[in-house]
C-alpha angles and dihedrals in degrees: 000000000000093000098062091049114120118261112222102220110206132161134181102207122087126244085248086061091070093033091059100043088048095056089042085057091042098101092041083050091058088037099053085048089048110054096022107051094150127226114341092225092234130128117281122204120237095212142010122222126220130216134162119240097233082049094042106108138163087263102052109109087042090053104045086056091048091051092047090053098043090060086049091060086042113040099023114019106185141019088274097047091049094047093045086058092045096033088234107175114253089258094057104046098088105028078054105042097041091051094050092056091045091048090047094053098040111032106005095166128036101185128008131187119200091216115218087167122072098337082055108044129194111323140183105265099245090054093056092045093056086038091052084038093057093045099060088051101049092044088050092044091044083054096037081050104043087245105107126098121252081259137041138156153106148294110211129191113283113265083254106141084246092067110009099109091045090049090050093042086053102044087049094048087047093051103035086054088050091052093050091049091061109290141299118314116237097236095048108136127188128203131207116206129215101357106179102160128046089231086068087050083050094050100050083062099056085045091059095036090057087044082053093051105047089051101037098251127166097264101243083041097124122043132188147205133233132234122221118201121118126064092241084056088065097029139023150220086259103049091256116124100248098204087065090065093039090061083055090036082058092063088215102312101108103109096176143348117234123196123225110220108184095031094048092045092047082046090061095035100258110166117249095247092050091053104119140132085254095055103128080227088058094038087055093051092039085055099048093050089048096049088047091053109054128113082009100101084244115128123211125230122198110218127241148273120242098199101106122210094229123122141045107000090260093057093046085053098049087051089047095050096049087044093047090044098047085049088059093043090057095041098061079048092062092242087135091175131055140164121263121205104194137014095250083069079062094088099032083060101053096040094063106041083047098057084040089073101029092059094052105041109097093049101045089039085048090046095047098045082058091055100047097046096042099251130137123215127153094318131064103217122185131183098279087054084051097057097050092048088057096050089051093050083044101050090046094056086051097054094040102249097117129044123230086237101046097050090037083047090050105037101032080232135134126219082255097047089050088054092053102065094042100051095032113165120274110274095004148079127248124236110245093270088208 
């Protein structure tokens, strides 16, 4: 009888108490929208290929697939032999291993990156400017084609004073060919090298604002990612993390942060046998740009290993099972994009972001149906777990782990209603979206 009792609502503060403190808050308010937009909803990919500019042809991404499946054939033939390398549980092996032959002969590569930096080297001018030339036309022509992959690009040369004007004669030649072969693909990425300062940052926008304007382009058009491979680039002479402002110094355009093994680990004096994605060096600079990062749109990419699976079967399995196990790693670090070197690091990938998801699909699809539905169960789950959950479920439709039935089948959601818990609106919850 107590509980239907009527409540007397009373309060002491005037309505111009909360007016005021809302319009003292009101620049924090825009600030906060401003730098911290949260994710952009958009695919990430789970790698980046690297290839460098003289190697780049018309039959790359066709050619990387075919290689990867070729070790498979070689090194693993069948769902049983490739789970005993990777210690994949029974109930994985096919689901995995299915799902890794269809993504290598559909979609080898997610994201590539035609490389003018380190994998280049230093070239005659003439010679990069063909090879700038070719790249724009193969990538147009792979679009143009349906060939390309969801991603393609350049990395040009750092905005250092050695190679500035090269880096900014390439990118213009790059971009300029992709303009007169029809326009700028949607899924064009661009990568700067070895920022170490936020006026580099600075200076590849006005780079790209003055591209925009000479060809009429909405201004904000091209982003970019950032490299980061050198200590001043996470933190600097004055104690701040660097890449934090560089992120700001980018004006929205950063579209991810990509970390440098091998550069990063020689800049802190690493040796050369101890330079790997779980260096603690390389965990702490990871964490900084992460950390930097959230709530900005900015994705973060773990680096690479530079152990190849090439030789004698043993020795391909050895490098399959520490690249499998450092995607993982990064993986339950929330590092959901990597580099990979060669195309034998093609199955390993996909193995184990696949199994990533596979693994986990059951109990995140179950915790967020609960929440969803309002109904409690072992976990307490909150918004902010929602949300996760989504963007696991999410992630894993992108990539290809997971199928649209199968997660609509588990959860009662819809893609949209995915999408709403895991971009709800600032300060608030989402409806169901069922």
């Amino acid at each position: 009888m107590g509980q239907s009792r009527q409540e007397k609502v009373a309060t002491s503060l005037a309505g111009a108490v909360s007016e005021e403190i809302s319009a003292s808050l009101a620049p924090v308010d825009a600030e906060l929208e401003r730098r911290y937009p949260g994710d952009p909803g958009t695919r990430q990919p789970v790698h980046t290929v690297y290839v460098p500019g003289d190697a780049f042809t018309a039959g790359t991404v066709r050619s990387w697939g075919d290689q990867a499946l070729a070790a498979l054939d070689e090194h693993a033939p069948g769902a049983a032999a490739f789970a005993a390398v990777l210690g994949l549980p029974d109930d994985l092996a096919e689901p995995v291993h299915s799902r890794v032959r269809a993504k290598l002969e559909q979609e080898p590569i997610e994201d590539l990156r035609v490389d003018f930096e380190d994998g280049y080297g230093p070239r005659p001018d003439a010679e990069e400017d063909e090879t700038a030339a070719r790249a724009a036309r193969l990538i147009a022509e792979a679009y143009a084609e349906g060939t390309a992959a969801p991603y393609m690009g350049i990395r040009m040369k750092c905005m250092e004073a050695a190679v500035r004007d090269r880096g900014i004669r390439t990118l213009d030649i790059f971009l300029t060919g992709l303009i007169e072969a029809g326009g700028l693909p949607d899924g064009l990425v661009l990568t700067l090298p070895k920022v170490t300062y936020p006026e580099q940052v600075t200076a590849m926008v006005r780079l790209l604002e003055a591209f925009e304007k000479a060809h009429g382009l909405e201004p904000g058009r091209i982003g970019f990612e950032i490299q980061i491979e050198t200590s001043q680039a996470v933190l600097a002479t004055d104690g701040t993390a660097t890449v934090a402002r560089m992120i700001q110094a980018a004006e929205g355009r950063a579209t991810g942060l990509h970390y440098g093994t091998f550069d990063y680990s020689a800049c802190l004096g690493v040796s050369a046998a101890y330079q790997a994605s779980d260096h603690p060096a390389a965990d702490h600079a990871k964490a900084v740009m992460q950390v930097a990062a959230a709530g900005t749109g900015v994705r973060v990419s773990d680096g690479s290993t530079n152990v190849l699976p090439v030789g004698p079967t043993d020795r391909v399995h050895d490098a399959w099972r520490l690249h499998y196990g450092l995607t993982r790693r990064a993986l339950a670090r929330a590092y959901y994009q990597g580099w990979d070197m060669h195309p034998g690091h093609l199955p390993t990938r996909y193995a184990a972001v696949f199994a990533f998801y596979r693994e986990g699909l059951e109990q995140a699809a179950a915790r967020l149906a609960r929440y969803a539905d309002h109904v409690g169960g072992d976990v307490m789950d909150e918004p902010a777990t929602a949300k996760a959950l989504s963007g696991y479920l999410l992630r894993g439709l992108d990539c290809g782990a997971l199928d649209d039935a199968e997660v609509a089948r588990l959860t009662g959601l819809t893609r949209a209603g995915l999408e709403g818990f895991a971009m709800p609106r600032r300060g608030g919850l989402t409806a169901s979206g069922k």
